[in-house]
Each structure stands twice: as structure tokens, then as C-alpha cells.
matplotlib code that plots the C-alpha trace (Angstrom):
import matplotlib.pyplot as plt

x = [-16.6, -15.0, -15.9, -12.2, -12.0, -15.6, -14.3, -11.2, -13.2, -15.9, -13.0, -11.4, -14.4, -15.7, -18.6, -17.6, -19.4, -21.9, -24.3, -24.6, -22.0, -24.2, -21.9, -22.2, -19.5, -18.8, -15.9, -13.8, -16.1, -17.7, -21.4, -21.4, -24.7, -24.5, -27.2, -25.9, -28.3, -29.7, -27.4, -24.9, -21.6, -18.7, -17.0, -13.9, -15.1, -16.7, -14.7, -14.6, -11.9, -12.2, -8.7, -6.1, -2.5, -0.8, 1.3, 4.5, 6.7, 8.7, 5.9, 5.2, 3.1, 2.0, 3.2, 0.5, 1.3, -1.9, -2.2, -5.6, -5.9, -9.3, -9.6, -13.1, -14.9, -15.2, -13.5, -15.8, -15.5, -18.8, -18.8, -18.6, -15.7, -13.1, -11.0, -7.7, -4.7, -1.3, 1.0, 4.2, 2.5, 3.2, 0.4, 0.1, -1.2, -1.8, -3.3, -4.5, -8.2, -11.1, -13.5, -15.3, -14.4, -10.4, -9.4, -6.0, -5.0, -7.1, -7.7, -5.0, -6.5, -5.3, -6.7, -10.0, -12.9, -10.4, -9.4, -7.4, -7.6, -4.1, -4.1, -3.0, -0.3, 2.5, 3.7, 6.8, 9.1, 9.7, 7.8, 4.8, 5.6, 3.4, 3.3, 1.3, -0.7, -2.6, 0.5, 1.9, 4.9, 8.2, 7.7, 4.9, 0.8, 0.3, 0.8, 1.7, 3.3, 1.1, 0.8, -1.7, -2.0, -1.2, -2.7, -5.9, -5.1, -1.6, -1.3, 0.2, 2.2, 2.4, 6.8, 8.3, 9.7, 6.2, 6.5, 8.3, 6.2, 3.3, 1.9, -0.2, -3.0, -5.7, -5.2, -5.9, -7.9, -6.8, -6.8, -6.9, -4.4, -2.4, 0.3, 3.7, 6.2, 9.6, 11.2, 12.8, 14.6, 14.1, 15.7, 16.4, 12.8, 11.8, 8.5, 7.4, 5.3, 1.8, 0.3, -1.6, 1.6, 1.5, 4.1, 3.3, 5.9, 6.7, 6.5, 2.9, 2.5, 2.3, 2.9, -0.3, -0.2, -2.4, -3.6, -1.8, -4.8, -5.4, -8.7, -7.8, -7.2, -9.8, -9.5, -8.3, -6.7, -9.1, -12.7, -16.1, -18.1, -15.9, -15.3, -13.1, -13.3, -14.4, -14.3, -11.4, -11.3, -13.9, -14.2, -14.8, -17.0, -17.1, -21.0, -23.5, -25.8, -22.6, -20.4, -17.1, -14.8, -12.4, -9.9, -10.0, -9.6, -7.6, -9.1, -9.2, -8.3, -9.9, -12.3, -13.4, -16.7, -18.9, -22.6, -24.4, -25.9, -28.6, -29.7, -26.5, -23.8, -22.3, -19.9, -16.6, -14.3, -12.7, -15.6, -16.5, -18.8, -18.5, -21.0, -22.3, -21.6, -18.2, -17.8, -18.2, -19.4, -18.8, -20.6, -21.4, -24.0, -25.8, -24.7, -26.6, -28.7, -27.1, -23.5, -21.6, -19.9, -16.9, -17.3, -16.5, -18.7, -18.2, -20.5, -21.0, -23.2, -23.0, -25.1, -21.7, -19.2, -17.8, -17.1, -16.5, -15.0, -16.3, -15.2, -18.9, -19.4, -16.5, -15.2, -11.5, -11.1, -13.1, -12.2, -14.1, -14.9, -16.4, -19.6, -21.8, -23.5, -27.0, -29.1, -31.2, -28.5, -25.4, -25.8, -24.8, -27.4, -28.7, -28.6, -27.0, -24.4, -21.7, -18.7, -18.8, -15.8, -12.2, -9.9, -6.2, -6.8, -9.5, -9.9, -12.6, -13.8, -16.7, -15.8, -18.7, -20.6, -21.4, -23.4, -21.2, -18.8, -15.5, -15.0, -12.4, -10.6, -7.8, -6.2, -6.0, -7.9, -6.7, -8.2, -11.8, -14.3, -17.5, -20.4, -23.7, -23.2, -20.4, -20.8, -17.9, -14.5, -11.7, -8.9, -9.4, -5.4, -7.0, -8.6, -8.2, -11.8, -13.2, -15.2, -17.4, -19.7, -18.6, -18.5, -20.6, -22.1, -19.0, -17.5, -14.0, -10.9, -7.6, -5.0, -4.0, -7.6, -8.5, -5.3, -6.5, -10.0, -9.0, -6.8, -9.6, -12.4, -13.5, -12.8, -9.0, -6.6, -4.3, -0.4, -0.4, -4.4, -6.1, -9.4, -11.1, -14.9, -16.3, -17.2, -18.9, -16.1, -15.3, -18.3, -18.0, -18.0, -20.9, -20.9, -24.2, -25.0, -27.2, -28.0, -28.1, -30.2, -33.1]
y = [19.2, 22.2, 22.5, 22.0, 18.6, 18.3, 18.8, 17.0, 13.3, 14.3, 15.0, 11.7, 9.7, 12.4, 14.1, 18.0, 20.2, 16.6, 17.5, 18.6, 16.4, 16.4, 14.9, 13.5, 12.4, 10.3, 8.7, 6.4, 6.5, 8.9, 9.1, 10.3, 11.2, 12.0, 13.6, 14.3, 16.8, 16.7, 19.3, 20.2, 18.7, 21.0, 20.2, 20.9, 23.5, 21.1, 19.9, 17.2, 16.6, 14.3, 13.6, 13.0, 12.9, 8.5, 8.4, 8.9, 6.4, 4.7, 6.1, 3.6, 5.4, 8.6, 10.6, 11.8, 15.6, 16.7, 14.9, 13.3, 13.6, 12.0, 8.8, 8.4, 5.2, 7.0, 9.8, 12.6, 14.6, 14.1, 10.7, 8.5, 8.7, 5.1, 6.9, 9.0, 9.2, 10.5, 13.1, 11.3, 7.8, 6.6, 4.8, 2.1, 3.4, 1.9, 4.9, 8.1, 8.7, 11.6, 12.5, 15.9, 18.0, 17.6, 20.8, 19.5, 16.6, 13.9, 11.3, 8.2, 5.1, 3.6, 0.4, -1.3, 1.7, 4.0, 7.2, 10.3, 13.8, 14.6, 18.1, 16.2, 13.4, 13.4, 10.6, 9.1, 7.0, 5.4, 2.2, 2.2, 2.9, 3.5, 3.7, 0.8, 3.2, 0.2, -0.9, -0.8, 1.1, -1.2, -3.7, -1.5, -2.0, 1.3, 2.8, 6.4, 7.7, 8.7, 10.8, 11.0, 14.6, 13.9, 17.1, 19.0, 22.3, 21.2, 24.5, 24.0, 26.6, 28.0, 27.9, 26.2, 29.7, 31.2, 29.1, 32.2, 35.1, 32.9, 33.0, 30.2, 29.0, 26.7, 23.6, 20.3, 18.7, 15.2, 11.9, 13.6, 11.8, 13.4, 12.3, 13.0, 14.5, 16.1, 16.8, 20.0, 21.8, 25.4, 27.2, 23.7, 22.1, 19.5, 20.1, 18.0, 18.9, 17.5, 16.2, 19.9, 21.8, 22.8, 21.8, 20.9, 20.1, 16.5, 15.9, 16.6, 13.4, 9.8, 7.1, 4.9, 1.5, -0.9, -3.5, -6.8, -8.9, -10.3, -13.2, -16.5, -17.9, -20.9, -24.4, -28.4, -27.1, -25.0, -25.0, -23.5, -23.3, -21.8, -19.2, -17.0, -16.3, -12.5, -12.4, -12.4, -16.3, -19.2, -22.1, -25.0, -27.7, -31.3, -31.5, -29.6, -29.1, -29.7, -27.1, -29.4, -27.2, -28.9, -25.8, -22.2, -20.8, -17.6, -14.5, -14.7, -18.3, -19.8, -22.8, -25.0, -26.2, -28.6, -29.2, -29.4, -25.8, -25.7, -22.1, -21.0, -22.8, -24.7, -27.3, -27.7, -29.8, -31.0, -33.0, -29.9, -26.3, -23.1, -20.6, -18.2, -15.0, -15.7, -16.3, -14.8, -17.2, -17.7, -20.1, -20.4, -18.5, -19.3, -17.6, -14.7, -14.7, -12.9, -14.1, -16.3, -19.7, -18.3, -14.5, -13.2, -11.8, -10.6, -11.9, -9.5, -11.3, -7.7, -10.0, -12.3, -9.1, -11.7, -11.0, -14.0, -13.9, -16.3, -17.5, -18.4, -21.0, -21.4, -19.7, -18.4, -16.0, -14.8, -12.8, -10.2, -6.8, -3.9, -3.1, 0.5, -0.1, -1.1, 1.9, 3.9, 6.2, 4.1, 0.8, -0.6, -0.9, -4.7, -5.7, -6.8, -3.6, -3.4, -1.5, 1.6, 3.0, 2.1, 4.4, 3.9, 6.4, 8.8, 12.0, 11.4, 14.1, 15.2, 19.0, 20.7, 19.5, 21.2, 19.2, 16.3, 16.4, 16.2, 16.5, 14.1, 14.5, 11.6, 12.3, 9.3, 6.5, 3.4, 0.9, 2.5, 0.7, 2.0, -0.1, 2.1, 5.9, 6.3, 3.0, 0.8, -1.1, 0.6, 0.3, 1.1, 1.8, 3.8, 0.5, -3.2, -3.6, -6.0, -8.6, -5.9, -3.3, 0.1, 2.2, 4.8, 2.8, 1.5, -2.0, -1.0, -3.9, -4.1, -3.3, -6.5, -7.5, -4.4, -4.4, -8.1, -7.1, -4.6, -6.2, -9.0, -7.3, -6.0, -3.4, -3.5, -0.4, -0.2, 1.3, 4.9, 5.3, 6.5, 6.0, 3.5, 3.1, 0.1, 0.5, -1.8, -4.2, -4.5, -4.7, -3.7, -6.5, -7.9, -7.1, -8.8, -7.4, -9.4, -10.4, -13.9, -13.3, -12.4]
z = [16.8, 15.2, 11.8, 10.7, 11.7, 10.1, 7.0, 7.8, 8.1, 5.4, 2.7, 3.9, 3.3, 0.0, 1.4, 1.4, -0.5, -1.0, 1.5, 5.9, 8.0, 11.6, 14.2, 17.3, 19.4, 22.5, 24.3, 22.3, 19.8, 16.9, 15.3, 12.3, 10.4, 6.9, 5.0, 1.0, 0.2, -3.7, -6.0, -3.3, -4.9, -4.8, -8.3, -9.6, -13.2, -15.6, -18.7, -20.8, -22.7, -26.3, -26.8, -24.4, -25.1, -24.0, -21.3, -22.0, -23.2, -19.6, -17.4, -14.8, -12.0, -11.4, -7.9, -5.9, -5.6, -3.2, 0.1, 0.4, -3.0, -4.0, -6.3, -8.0, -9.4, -12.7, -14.7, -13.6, -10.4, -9.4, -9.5, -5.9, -3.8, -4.0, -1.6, -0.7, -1.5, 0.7, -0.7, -2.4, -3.3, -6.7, -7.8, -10.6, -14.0, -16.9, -19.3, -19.2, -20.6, -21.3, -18.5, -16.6, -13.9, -14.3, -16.1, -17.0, -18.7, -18.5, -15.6, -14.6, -14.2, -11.4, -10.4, -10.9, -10.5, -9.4, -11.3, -10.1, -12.0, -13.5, -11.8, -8.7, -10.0, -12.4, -14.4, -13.0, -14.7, -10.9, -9.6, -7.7, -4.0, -1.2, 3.1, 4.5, 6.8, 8.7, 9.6, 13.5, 14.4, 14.2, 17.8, 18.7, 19.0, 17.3, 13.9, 15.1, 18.4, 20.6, 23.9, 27.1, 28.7, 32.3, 33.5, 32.8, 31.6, 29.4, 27.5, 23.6, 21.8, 18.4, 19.0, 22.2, 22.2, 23.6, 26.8, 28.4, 27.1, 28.6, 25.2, 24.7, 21.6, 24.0, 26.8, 26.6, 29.1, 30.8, 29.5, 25.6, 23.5, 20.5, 17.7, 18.7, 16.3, 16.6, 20.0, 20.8, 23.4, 24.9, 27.5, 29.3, 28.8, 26.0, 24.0, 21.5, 18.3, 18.1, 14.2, 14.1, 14.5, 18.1, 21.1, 24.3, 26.7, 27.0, 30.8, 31.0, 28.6, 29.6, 26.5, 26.6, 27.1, 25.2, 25.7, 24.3, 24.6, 21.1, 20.2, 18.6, 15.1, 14.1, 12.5, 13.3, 17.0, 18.1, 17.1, 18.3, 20.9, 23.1, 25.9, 27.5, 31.0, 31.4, 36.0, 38.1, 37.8, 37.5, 39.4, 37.3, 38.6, 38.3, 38.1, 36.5, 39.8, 42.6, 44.5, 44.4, 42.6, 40.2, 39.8, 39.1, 35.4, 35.1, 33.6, 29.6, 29.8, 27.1, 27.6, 25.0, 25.5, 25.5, 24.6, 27.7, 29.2, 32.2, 33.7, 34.8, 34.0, 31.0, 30.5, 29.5, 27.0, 29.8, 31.7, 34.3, 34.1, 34.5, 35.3, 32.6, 34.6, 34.2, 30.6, 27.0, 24.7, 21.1, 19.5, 15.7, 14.0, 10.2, 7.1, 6.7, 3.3, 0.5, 1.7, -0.7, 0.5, 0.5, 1.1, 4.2, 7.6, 10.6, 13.4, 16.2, 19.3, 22.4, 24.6, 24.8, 23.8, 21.0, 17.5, 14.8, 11.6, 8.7, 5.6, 3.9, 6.8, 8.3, 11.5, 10.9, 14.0, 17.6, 19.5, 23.0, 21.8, 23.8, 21.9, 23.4, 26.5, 26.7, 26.8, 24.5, 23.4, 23.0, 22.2, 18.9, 16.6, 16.1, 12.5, 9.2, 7.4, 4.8, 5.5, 3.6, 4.8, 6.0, 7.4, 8.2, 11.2, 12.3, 14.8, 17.1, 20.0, 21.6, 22.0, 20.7, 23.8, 26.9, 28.1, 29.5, 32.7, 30.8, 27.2, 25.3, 22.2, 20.4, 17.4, 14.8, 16.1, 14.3, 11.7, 11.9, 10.0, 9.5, 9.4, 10.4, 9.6, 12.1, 13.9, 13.3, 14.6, 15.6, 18.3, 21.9, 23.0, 26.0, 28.0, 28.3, 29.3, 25.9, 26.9, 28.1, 26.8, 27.7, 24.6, 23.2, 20.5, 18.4, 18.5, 19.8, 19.8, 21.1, 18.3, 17.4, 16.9, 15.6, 12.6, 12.0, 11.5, 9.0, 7.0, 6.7, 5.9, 2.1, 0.8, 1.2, 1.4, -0.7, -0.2, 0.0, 0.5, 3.8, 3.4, 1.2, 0.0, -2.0, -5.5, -8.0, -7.9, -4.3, -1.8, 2.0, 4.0, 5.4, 9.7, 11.9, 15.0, 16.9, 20.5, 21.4, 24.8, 22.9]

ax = plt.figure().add_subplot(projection="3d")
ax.plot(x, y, z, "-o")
ax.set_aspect("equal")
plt.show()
């Protein structure tokens, strides 16, 4: 992973300058492991100022003039990350006070534990205003445009106008996605710009298509245990121990279930069974210790490739997932996590290694929640495999599931933010990962 995009992710989630970002990457999925080392803190030059001018009278935000700006928990630079902050956001303030590290005017506070340093906003007499960034594209899955390089070896330009000198920056290998931009025209041939500036031309990209599969809400109509059927179809039986087949259930169909199970199969709401091999189960799971009665979870089970939403003990929401596969190096670690990040979007790639077959590389993956270092949710727009495991150690959904999840969990983004960590008055939520087959 070059170390631009290093620094990219670690000032979205404030660890530059804090300490060594290792990264590890693999497909559809990042693992990130952050070490803050002791003293290491790049700061902005130390001052404390011990008076600070009001706001001015009519000032009713202040407009974000640095994109990614950093908000802290308290007025001092080197106090914890709360998150960042897009260029051109106008952010709720209610008054301006004393702190270190800001050698400017002062720090805005800006919400609950959340402080920006006035070298990087300016009081506006304008209401607050900000982009919903976890939000999908109007009628589309995804919150950003997105293209699939068709061929290996897609060349990108610095100016559409260096296609014929031949002049080219690097090549993108197959199957790596980008953000599309502007479109333009040269010498009879339509380029587009990618989000880091560069232009490819647009027939060598494919528009993806994600999937539409979403999981299903929770209450008085449809309630747990149930199932959704993972093979090409299941045959339903009318006994337990018999081979007279009642009908066939379609692929995803979901089953409600009953309470009966022997070895291999288990039965249904409707009187027959189904086998086990051809169904993910969700069933209910205890609230964890620690969790309030009302505070929300997220239940995880990768033997089933489930995930269940809670509300204390209630389950609002299941849905499949594609969890990492089961083997030493990529399966999702088993236990209980708080979310310690959330990102609208997040690069993820895998080329600093040389020693895998192909290499892959998507810009922006959406609604990335991470739970364990850089183990977390996020969007899979590139397969419609979930009800089985098949990433690289992340829990990845399809976008509707995975812009649910996000909106659900703690803490929550607000307008105009990218990236947001819990603080001392919102806690990441809580996310078990367990196995139900052992």
C-alpha cells in the first residue's frame, strides 16, 4: 500500500504523526494494525490562549475551510480524534473557547465532545449545512459512481491529451474499480477522470452491478428462528426421516422455522424440513454482559454467515453476510468489539504485495465499520455471494444491508463528516462474533 494512501486512511481516522500504520491488505477487504507509539504525535505549535474573543453577533455555524479537517473530543490538538470533517460543511456552533495547539483564535465547539481549531473554519452567519456522505446516489445502490477496468493493463493519463504522445502515468490491472468523475472528449474518444485526478478512457470500464439482495426487518410479522435458503433450491419434506418431497424452496427464500432439528435437517413453520446444508440459520442469541436493555448489538454467527441486529433483547433486523473464510489467515476473529471507527467510504488495496497472483485495488469502499483493528462491515458491490464466507477476514454486506448497518450502529455520522470515532459520550457499538458449530 503506497504510503500516500497510508496516510490518506490514518488522517481520516487521526493516527498520522500518532504512531507506525502497518497494513495488510487482501481482496475486498483491508487489515489495518495500528501501533500509536508513546511521544510520536505530530501537533499543530502549542498555545494556549486565556482569552478568546465571543462569536460574533448573527454567527450561526462555522464553514469548514480544510477538507478532512480534524474535529477533537477536547480543545487541544493532541487530544483523541471525534473525526473529519469535508471541505465546505457548516457546522453547528454554539461558542468559541480557550484551548492548545490552535495558534489562531480559539476552538468552535461543535457538538457534544467535538471541537474544531479556528485555523480551519470561519464563522458564518449561514445555517448549518452538510452532504449526507452515507447516503446512495439518487435510484442507485451506491453513494459514488463507480467503474470496473475491463482490461488488464488500462493505462491512465495525467490530460486525455497524452493518449496520443503515448504518454502515460501507470496501468491498472483487471477487475480494480475507481470513482468516476467528469467525462471528456479527445480527438474522437471519451475519457473520464478518476477521484485521484487521472483519465482513463471510458470503454475499458464496465459499471458494476451490485447486488440487490437486502436481509429482513424484524417484529409481529416476521420473527426468529428463521432461514434463508443458501443452494440452488431445497426440497422441503413432509417428514423429518422421509424422502417425499413437499416442494422445492427457491434460493434466498426465506423459511420460518420451527423447533424441531435432528442431524441434518430441521423443520419448518409450515409442517415440513429442510436439510441444514441448504440453509443459513438465524436464530436468537443472549444479550451479551455489559449491554443495556435497550442498547444496541450486532450478532455475527460465520458458522451460519448470519448477522442480527438487537435492540437490548430484541431482534430488529437479520440478514446473510460473507464473513473471511475459515483458515488461519483470514477468518474473522471470534469475539465481542466496539466499533471504533466509521467511515462514509474507504480505499482498500493490496498493492504492496508481490507475493499473490493478482493484485486488487477499489477506491472508496462504502459504509466501513471497523470493529477489530481493520476488521469490520463494509459493502461488497463486486459479488453477490453473502450467505457465504469468502472474504479476507472482514464481514462484507450487500449495500442495502451494509447503509442499514451503518446508519444503525453507534457512533453516528453526522452531515458533512467522513469519518467518525466514539468519544466519552457516544460508545461504538457493541459487534459479537461467534460460531454457533462450536
Amino acid at each position: 500500500m503506497p504510503w500516500s494512501r497510508q496516510r490518506a486512511f490514518a488522517r481520516a481516522v487521526g493516527v498520522v504523526g500518532r504512531g507506525r500504520l502497518a497494513v495488510r491488505r487482501a481482496f475486498g477487504v483491508a487489515s489495518f494494525l495500528v501501533v500509536f507509539a508513546e511521544g510520536a504525535a505530530l501537533r499543530a505549535p502549542s498555545a494556549l490562549a486565556d482569552d478568546v474573543a465571543p462569536l460574533s453577533p448573527g454567527t450561526l455555524s462555522v464553514e469548514v475551510v480544510e477538507d478532512g479537517a480534524v474535529v477533537h473530543v477536547r480543545p487541544d490538538a493532541s487530544s483523541p480524534r471525534r473525526g473529519t470533517v469535508t471541505l465546505g460543511t457548516r457546522l453547528a456552533v454554539t461558542k468559541r473557547v480557550a484551548g492548545a495547539g490552535c495558534p489562531s483564535h480559539g476552538w468552535y465547539v461543535v457538538g457534544e465532545d467535538a471541537y474544531v481549531c479556528s485555523a480551519f473554519a470561519v464563522p458564518s452567519p449561514l445555517p448549518p449545512v452538510g452532504e449526507d456522505h452515507a447516503a446512495s446516489l439518487p435510484g442507485e445502490l451506491l453513494p459514488l459512481r463507480v467503474g470496473i477496468v475491463r482490461v488488464d493493463g488500462t493505462r491512465r493519463y495525467a490530460h486525455p491529451s497524452d493518449y496520443g504522445a503515448d504518454e502515460f502515468v501507470d496501468t491498472l490491472g483487471k477487475n480494480f474499480a475507481v470513482v468516476l468523475g467528469e467525462t471528456r472528449e479527445e480527438d474522437g474518444i471519451r475519457f473520464v477522470r478518476t477521484r485521484g485526478g487521472y483519465w482513463v478512457e471510458s470503454s475499458t470500464l464496465d459499471p458494476p452491478r451490485p447486488s440487490a439482495f437486502e436481509g429482513v426487518m424484524l417484529g409481529a410479522d416476521r420473527a426468529l428462528p428463521l432461514a434463508w435458503v443458501t443452494a440452488r433450491k431445497a426440497a422441503v419434506y413432509a417428514a423429518k426421516s422421509g424422502a417425499k418431497v413437499s416442494r422445492h424452496a427457491s434460493h434466498r427464500e426465506v423459511l420460518a422455522l420451527g423447533d424441531e432439528v435432528t442431524k441434518d435437517r430441521i423443520a419448518t413453520a409450515e409442517g415440513g424440513f429442510v436439510r441444514l446444508r441448504d440453509v443459513a440459520v438465524a436464530c436468537t442469541a443472549p444479550r451479551p454482559e455489559g449491554v443495556g436493555e435497550h442498547e444496541r448489538w450486532i450478532d455475527v454467527d460465520v458458522s451460519e454467515q448470519v448477522l442480527v441486529a438487537y435492540e437490548g433483547d430484541t431482534p430488529v433486523f437479520a440478514t446473510l453476510v460473507s464473513s473471511g473464510r475459515p483458515t488461519a489467515e483470514r477468518a474473522t476473529p471470534l469475539g465481542q468489539f466496539r466499533i471504533w471507527v466509521k467511515l462514509a467510504s474507504s480505499d482498500m488495496d493490496d498493492l504492496e504485495r508481490t507475493d499473490v497472483e493478482e493484485n486488487y485495488f477499489v477506491e472508496a469502499v462504502p459504509w466501513v465499520q471497523y470493529f477489530k483493528d481493520g476488521v469490520g462491515f463494509h459493502t461488497a458491490f463486486w459479488h453477490d455471494d453473502f450467505g457465504q464466507a469468502r472474504s479476507h477476514g472482514c464481514v462484507n454486506l450487500s449495500p442495502k444491508d451494509a447503509k442499514w448497518l451503518f446508519r444503525f450502529t453507534g457512533p453516528n455520522l453526522p452531515l458533512g463528516w467522513h469519518a467518525v470515532l466514539p468519544s466519552g459520550s457516544e460508545t461504538g457499538t457493541l459487534v459479537q462474533v461467534r460460531s454457533s458449530r462450536h
